[in-house]
N, C-alpha and C positions, 0 to 999 in steps of 0.2 A: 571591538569589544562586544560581548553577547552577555544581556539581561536578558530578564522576563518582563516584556513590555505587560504595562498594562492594558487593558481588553481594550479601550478606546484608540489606542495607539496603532490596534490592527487593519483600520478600517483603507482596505487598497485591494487592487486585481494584483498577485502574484503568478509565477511561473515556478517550476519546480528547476533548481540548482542541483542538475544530473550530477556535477561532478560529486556535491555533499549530500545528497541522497540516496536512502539504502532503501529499496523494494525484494523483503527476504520472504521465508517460509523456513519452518523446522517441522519435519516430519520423522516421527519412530520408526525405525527400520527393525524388526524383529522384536518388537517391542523392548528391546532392549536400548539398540545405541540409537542417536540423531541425526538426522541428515538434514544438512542445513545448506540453502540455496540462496542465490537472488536474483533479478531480472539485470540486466546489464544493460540493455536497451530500455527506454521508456521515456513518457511526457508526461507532465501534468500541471495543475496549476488550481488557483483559488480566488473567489470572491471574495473577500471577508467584509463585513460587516463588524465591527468591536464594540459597537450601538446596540445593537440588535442579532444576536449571534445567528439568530432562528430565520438571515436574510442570506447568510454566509452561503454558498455554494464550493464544492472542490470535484473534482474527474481528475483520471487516471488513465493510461494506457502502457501497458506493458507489453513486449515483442517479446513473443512464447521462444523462439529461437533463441533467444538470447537468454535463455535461463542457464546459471552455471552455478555444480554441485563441490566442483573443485577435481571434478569425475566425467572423464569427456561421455566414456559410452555411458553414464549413467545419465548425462543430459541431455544425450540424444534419446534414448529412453523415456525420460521423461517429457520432452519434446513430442516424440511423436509417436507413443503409445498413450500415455497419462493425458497429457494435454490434445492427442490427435492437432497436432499443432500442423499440420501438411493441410489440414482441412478450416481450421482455428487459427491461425498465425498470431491473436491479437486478446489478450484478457482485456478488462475495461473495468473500473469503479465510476460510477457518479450520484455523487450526494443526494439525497433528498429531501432530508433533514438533519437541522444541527442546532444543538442546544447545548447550552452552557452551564456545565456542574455546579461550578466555583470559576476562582478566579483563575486556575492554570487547565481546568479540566473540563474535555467536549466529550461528547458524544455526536460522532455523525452516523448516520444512519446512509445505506443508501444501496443501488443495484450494483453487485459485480456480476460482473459475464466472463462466463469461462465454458467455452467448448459450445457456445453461442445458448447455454443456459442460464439464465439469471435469476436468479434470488439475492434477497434481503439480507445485507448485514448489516453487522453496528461496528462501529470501532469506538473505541476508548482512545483518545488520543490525550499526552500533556502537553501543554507550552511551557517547552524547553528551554527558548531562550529568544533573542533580536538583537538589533541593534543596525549600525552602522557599519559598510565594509569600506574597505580601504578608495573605493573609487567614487565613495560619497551616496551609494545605494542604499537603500534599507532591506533587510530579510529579517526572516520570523522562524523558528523552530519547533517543530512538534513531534511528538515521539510515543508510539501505540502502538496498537494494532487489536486481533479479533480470533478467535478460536474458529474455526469453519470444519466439518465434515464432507469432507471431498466426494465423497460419495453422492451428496444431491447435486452435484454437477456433472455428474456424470464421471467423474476422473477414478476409476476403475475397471482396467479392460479383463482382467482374469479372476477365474476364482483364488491362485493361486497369491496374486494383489492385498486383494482381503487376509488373507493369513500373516502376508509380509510386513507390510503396512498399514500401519494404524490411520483408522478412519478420521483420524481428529488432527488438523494440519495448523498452527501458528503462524499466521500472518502476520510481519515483523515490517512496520513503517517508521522509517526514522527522517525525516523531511527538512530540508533548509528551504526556505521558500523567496524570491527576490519579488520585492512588489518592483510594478513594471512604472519604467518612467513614462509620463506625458511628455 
């Protein structure tokens, strides 16, 4: 059964639950339709702190190969043009800071690396839900993400790029998180 714990209730080191986690992107294609992706391969995991949010720590890594559009040669495209994923094989998030809105609402802040350039984001994330899973684990839910311009990472190899696709990319985290047992 999945509630929304309360903030104290979060205080454990989790791992990210690959199978219930979604690491997407939706980007405008001719500014007209969407093209919507996700990472298929990846890790991640979290700190939290439900005391003290601003102790919480979370990382991410995503395997660029493993990006899929639903569109083979459009992922290899995107793989190793977009992402120069042959030279890049690996994106990365890691928090820096995280602070608490309200009671279901974070902001974390922190470096993604993409194409080995890093800049600042924030994400909006909610707490979605928790609870207890059938083999007597606890996990935690959150569900966000962040607007980003692809552009200041460089993910632009043509002029023709820039006309195609729009500079502004939706980063789509939908997270089950298993705190780890002692």
């Amino acid at each position: 059964m999945s509630t929304v714990p309360r903030p104290d209730q979060l205080t454990g080191d989790y791992v990210f639950d690959t199978a219930r986690t979604r690491v997407a992107f939706v980007a405008r294609h001719t500014m007209s339709t969407r093209v919507r992706g996700h990472f298929a391969e990846f890790a991640g995991g979290a700190r939290l702190d439900g005391d003290d949010p601003s102790r919480s720590r979370a990382w991410l890594t995503a395997e660029a190969r493993s990006v899929r559009t639903g569109n083979r040669l459009r992922d290899d495209l995107v793989w190793g043009k977009f992402l120069d994923g042959a030279r890049h094989p690996a994106l990365s998030f890691t928090s820096t800071e995280v602070r608490r809105v309200d009671e279901a609402h974070y902001t974390v802040a922190g470096d993604l690396a993409v194409r080995d350039v890093v800049r600042q984001v924030v994400l909006d994330l909610t707490l979605t839900g928790g609870g207890t899973d059938a083999d007597g684990g606890s996990h935690v839910a959150f569900r966000g993400g962040a607007t980003i311009d692809r552009k200041g990472w460089g993910v632009d190899w043509n002029a023709l790029t820039s006309v195609m696709v729009a500079p502004r990319v939706l980063l789509e985290l939908d997270v089950v998180a298993v705190r780890e047992r002692r």
